[in-house]
PADREN-475832 format. One line per 2 residues: number of its first residue (from 0); for each residue x negated, y negated, z negated of C-alpha. Coordinates in nm, 4 decimals, m for minus. Layout:
! PADREN-475832
NUM = X,Y,Z | ...
This chain:
! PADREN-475832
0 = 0.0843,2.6500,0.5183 | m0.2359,2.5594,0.3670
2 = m0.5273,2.7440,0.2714 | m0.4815,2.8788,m0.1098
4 = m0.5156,2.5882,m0.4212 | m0.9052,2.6249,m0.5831
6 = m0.8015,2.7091,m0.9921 | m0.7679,2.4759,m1.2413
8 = m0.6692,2.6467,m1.5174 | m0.7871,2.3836,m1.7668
10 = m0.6678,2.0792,m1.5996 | m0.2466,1.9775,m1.6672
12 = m0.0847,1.9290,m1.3205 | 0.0362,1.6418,m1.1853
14 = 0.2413,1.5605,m0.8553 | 0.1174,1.2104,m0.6473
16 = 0.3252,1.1576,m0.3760 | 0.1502,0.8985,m0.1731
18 = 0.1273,0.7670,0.1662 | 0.2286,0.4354,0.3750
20 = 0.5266,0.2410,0.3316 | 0.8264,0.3022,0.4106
22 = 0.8164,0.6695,0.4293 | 1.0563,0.7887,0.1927
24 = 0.8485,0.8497,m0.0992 | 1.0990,0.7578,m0.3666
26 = 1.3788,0.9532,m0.1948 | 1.1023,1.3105,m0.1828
28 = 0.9958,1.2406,m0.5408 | 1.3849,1.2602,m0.6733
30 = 1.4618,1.5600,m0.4344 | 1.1036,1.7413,m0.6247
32 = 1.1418,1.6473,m0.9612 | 1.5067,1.7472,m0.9234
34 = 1.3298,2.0762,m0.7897 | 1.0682,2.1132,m1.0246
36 = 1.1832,1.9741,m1.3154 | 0.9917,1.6601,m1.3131
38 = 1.0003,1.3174,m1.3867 | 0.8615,1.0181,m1.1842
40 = 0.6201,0.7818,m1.2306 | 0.5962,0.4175,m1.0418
42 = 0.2348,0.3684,m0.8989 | 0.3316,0.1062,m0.6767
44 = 0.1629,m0.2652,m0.8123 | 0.4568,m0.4607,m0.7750
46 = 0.7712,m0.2227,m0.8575 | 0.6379,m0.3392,m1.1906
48 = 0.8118,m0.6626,m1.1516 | 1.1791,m0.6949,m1.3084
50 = 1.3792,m0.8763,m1.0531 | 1.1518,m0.8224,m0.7639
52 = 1.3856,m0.5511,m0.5908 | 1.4675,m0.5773,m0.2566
54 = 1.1702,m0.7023,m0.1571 | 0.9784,m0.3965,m0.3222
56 = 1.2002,m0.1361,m0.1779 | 1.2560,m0.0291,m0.5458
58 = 1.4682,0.2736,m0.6351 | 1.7869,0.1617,m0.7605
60 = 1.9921,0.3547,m1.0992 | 2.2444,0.5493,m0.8349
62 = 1.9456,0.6764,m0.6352 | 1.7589,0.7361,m0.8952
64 = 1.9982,1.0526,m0.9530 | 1.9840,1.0829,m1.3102
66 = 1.6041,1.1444,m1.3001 | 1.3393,0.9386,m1.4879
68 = 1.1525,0.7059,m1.4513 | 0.8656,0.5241,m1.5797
70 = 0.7137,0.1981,m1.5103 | 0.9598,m0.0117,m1.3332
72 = 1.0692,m0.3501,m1.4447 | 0.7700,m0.3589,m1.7486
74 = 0.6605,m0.7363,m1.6404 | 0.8177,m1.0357,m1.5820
76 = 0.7441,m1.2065,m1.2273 | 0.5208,m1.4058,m1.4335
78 = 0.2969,m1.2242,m1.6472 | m0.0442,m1.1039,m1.5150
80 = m0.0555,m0.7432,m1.4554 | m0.3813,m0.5491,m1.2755
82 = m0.5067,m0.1953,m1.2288 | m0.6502,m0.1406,m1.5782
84 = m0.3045,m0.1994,m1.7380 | m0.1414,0.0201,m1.4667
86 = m0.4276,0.2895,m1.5683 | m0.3230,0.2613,m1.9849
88 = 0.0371,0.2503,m1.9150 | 0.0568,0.5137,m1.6911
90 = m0.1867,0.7688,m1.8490 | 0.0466,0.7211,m2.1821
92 = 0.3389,0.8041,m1.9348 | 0.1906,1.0920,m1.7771
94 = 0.0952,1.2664,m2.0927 | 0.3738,1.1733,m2.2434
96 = 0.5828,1.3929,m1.9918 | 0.3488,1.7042,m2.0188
98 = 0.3873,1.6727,m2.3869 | 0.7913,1.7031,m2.3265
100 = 0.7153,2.0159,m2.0639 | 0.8025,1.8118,m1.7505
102 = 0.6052,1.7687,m1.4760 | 0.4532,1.4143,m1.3986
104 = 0.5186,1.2900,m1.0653 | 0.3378,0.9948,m0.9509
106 = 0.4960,0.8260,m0.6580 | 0.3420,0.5381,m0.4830
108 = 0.0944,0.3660,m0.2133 | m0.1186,0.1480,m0.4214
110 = m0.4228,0.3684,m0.4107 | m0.6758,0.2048,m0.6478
112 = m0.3760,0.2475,m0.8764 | m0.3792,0.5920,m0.8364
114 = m0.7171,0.6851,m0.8336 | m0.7460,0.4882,m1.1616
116 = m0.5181,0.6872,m1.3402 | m0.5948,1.0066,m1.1868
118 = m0.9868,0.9913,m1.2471 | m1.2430,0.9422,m1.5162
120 = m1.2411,0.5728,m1.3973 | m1.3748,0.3385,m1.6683
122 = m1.3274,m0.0112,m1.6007 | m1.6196,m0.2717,m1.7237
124 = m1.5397,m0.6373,m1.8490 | m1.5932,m0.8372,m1.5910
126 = m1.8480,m1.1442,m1.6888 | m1.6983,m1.4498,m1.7872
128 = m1.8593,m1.7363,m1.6338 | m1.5804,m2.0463,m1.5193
130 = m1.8701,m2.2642,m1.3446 | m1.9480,m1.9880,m1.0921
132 = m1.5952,m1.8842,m1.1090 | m1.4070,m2.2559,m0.9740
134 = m1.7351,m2.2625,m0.7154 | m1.6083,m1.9621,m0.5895
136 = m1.2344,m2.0588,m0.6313 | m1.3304,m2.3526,m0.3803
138 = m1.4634,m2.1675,m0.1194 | m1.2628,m2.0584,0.1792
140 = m1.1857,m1.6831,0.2537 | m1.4671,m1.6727,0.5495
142 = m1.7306,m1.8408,0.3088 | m1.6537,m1.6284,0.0110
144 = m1.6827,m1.2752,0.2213 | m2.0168,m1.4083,0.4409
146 = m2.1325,m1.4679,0.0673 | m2.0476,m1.1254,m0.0543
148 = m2.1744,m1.0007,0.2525 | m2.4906,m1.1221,0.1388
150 = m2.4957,m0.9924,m0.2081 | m2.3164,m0.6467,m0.1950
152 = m2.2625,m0.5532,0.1985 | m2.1353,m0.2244,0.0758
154 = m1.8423,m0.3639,m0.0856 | m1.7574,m0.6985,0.1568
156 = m1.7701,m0.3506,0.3820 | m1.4436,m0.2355,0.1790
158 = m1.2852,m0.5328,0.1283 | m1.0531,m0.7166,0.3593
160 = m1.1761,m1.0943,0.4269 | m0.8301,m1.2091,0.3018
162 = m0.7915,m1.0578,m0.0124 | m0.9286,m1.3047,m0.2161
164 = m0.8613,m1.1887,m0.5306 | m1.0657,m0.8930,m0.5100
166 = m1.3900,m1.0643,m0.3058 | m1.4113,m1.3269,m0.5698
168 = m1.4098,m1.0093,m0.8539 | m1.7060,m0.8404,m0.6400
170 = m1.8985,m1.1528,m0.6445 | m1.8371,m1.2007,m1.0423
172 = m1.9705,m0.8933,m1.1065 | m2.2861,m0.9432,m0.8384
174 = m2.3785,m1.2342,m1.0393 | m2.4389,m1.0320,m1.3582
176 = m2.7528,m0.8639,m1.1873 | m2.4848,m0.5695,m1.0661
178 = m2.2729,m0.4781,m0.7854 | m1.9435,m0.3530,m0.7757
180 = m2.0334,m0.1111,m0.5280 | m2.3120,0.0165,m0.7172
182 = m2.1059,0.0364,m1.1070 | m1.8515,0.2411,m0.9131
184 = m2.1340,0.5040,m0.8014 | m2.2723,0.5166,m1.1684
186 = m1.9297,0.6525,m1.2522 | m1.9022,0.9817,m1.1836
188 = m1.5189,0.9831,m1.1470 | m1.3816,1.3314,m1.2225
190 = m1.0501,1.4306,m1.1463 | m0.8933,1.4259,m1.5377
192 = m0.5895,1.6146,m1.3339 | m0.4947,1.9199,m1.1706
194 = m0.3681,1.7197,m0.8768 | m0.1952,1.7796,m0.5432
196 = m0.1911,1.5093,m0.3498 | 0.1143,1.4931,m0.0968
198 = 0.0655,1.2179,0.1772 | 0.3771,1.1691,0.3707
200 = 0.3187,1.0307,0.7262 | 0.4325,0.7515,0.8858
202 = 0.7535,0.7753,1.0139 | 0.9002,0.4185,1.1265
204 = 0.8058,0.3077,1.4659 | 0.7819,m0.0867,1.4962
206 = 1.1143,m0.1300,1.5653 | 1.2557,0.0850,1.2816
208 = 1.0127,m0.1484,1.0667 | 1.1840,m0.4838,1.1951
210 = 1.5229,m0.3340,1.1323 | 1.4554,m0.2239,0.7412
212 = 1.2669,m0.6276,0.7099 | 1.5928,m0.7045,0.7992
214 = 1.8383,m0.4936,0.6378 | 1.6286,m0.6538,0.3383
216 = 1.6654,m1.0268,0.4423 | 2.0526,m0.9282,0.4911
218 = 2.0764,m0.7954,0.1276 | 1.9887,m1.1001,0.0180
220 = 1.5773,m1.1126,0.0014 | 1.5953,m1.5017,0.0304
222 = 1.8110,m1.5435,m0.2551 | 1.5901,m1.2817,m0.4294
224 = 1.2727,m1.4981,m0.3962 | 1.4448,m1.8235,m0.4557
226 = 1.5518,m1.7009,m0.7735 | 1.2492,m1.5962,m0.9138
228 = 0.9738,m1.8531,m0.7802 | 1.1767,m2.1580,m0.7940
230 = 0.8898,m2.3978,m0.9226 | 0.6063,m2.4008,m0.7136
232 = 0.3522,m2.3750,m0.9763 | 0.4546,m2.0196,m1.0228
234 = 0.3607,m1.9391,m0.6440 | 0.0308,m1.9295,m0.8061
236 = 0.1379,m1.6009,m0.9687 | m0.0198,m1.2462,m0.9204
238 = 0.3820,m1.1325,m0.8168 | 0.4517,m1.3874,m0.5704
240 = 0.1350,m1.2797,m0.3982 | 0.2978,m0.9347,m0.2572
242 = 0.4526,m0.8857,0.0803 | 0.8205,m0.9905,0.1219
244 = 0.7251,m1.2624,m0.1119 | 0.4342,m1.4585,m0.0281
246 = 0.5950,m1.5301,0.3552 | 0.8201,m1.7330,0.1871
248 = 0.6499,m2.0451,0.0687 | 0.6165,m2.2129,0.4572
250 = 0.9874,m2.1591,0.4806 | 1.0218,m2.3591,0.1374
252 = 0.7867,m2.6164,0.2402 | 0.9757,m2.6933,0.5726
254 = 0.6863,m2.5846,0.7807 | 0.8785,m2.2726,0.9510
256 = 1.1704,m2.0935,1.0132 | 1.3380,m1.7768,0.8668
258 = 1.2827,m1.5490,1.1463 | 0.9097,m1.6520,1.1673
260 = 0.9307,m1.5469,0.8276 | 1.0615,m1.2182,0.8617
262 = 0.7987,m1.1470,1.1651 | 0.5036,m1.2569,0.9186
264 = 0.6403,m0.9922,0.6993 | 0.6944,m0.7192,0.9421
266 = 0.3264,m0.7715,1.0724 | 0.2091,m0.7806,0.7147
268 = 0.3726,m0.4685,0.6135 | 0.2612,m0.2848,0.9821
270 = m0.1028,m0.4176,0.8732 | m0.0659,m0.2951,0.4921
272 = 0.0691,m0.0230,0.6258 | m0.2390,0.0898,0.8081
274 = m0.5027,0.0013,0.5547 | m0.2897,0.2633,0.3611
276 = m0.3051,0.5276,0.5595 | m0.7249,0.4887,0.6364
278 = m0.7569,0.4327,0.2385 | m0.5517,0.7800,0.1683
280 = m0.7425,0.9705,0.4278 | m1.0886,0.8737,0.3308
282 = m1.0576,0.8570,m0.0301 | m0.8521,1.1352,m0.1317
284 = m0.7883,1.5061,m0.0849 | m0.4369,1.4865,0.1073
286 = m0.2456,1.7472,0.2183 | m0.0158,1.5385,0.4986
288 = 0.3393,1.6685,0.5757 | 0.6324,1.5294,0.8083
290 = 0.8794,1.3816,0.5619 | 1.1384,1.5799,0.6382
292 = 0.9961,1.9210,0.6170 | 1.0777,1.9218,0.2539
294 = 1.0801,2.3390,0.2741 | 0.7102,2.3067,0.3471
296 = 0.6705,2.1073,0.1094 | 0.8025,2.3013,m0.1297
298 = 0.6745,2.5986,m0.0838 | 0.3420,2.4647,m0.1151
300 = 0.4050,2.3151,m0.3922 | 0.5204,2.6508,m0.5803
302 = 0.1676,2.8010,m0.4544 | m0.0254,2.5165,m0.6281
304 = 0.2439,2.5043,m0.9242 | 0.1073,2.9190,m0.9688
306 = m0.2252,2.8990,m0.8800 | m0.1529,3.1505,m0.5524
């Protein structure tokens, strides 16, 4: 068992069940909230998506045991949806299930997500300037992180090369006189929550990984994809860029095969999967547990739950 919880007598509590994917986290929040009388919210980024399910992993009605939950299927594949919206949506959610008496669990591996909604994280307009934006838009991945390097090596020290989305965001805001690095430490980012934060480690060994990529591709993930990102333009599309999805436009372009597809995924998800588990451990104040040592678990969570 852990050490006793520090007091937080003037802070509501709130569950986050976190950790890499794959790990069971939507099958432990059900069993807790079932347990504690709680109710479960998404903080996974695409789980938003309605129609995106098998290639989400997303907690279908029957599983969902009678239990609710909160922020699923609030987007369409193709409507923009980012970490400030998750932060509104999800605060409403949360307080709207203290209000009730319940308490909020918040299940997911999205991290940012998290820690936005979690924290006294305010989120600044990004400047506006379309010139410097399709300059950067033009750039390759290597060229846009060498540049951001350049102008804010703390964050092109945080940021993958490949995630282009975010890299091109850091150098917005460096052109404004700022960095993102250095708004974040002007924040002072309080915890807004009594929180315990339940990692779950990784359980899946490679081959266990392969096998669930393809138990998805055999209940239908290619028909899944097909369905929703039909025209091309909408590959484009903040959705299509998550993993299980994203793989697919080679295959649809005749440039490779279905099982190199599946593989790509596999070693995307293994990859994602790792960034997860570094991003947990450094960033937040986990308290890691085997999966299926759910009396741990919940014993612990009784001690935090009284303040023992």
């Amino acid at each position: 068992m852990f050490p006793a919880f520090p007091r937080a007598e003037t802070r509501p509590k709130v569950l986050v069940i976190a950790g890499s994917t794959g790990t069971g986290k939507s099958r432990l929040a059900v069993e807790l909230a079932k347990q504690f009388d709680g109710e479960v919210v998404s903080g996974d980024s695409m789980q938003v998506y309605r129609g995106m399910d098998i290639g989400t992993a997303k907690i279908t009605p029957d599983e969902m045991q009678g239990i609710p939950h909160h922020l699923l299927d609030v987007r369409d594949p193709g409507q923009s949806y980012d970490v400030r919206q998750f932060q509104q949506l999800a605060r409403a959610s949360i307080r709207d299930i203290l209000n009730r008496g319940h308490l909020p669990i918040l299940c997911g591996g999205t991290g940012l997500y998290l820690k936005a909604a979690l924290y006294d994280y305010e989120f600044e307009e990004q400047p506006e300037d379309p010139v410097l934006k399709a300059q950067l838009e033009s750039m390759t991945n290597e060229e846009l992180h060498t540049r951001l390097k350049r102008e804010d090596p703390e964050s092109a020290g945080k940021i993958h090369p490949n995630n282009r989305k975010r890299v091109i965001r850091a150098l917005m805001i460096a052109s404004s006189g700022k960095t993102k690095s250095g708004r974040e430490k002007e924040q002072a980012h309080a915890p807004l929550f009594d929180v315990f934060w339940l990692g779950l480690e990784k359980q899946d060994n490679d081959a266990r990984l392969l096998g669930r990529i393809r138990d998805m591709a055999a209940a239908g993930l290619e028909q899944e994809v097909r369905g929703l990102f039909a025209d091309p333009a909408s590959w484009s599309s903040t959705a299509f860029q998550g993993i299980g999805y994203k793989e697919w436009r080679p295959y649809f372009e005749g440039l490779c095969s279905r099982d190199e597809v599946l593989e790509s995924i596999y070693i995307h998800t293994r990859q994602y999967a790792r960034r997860q588990r570094t991003w947990f451990t450094h960033q937040m104040p986990m308290r890691w547990y085997d999966p299926l040592d759910t009396e741990t678990i919940k014993q612990d969570i009784r001690s935090w739950l009284h303040d023992e």
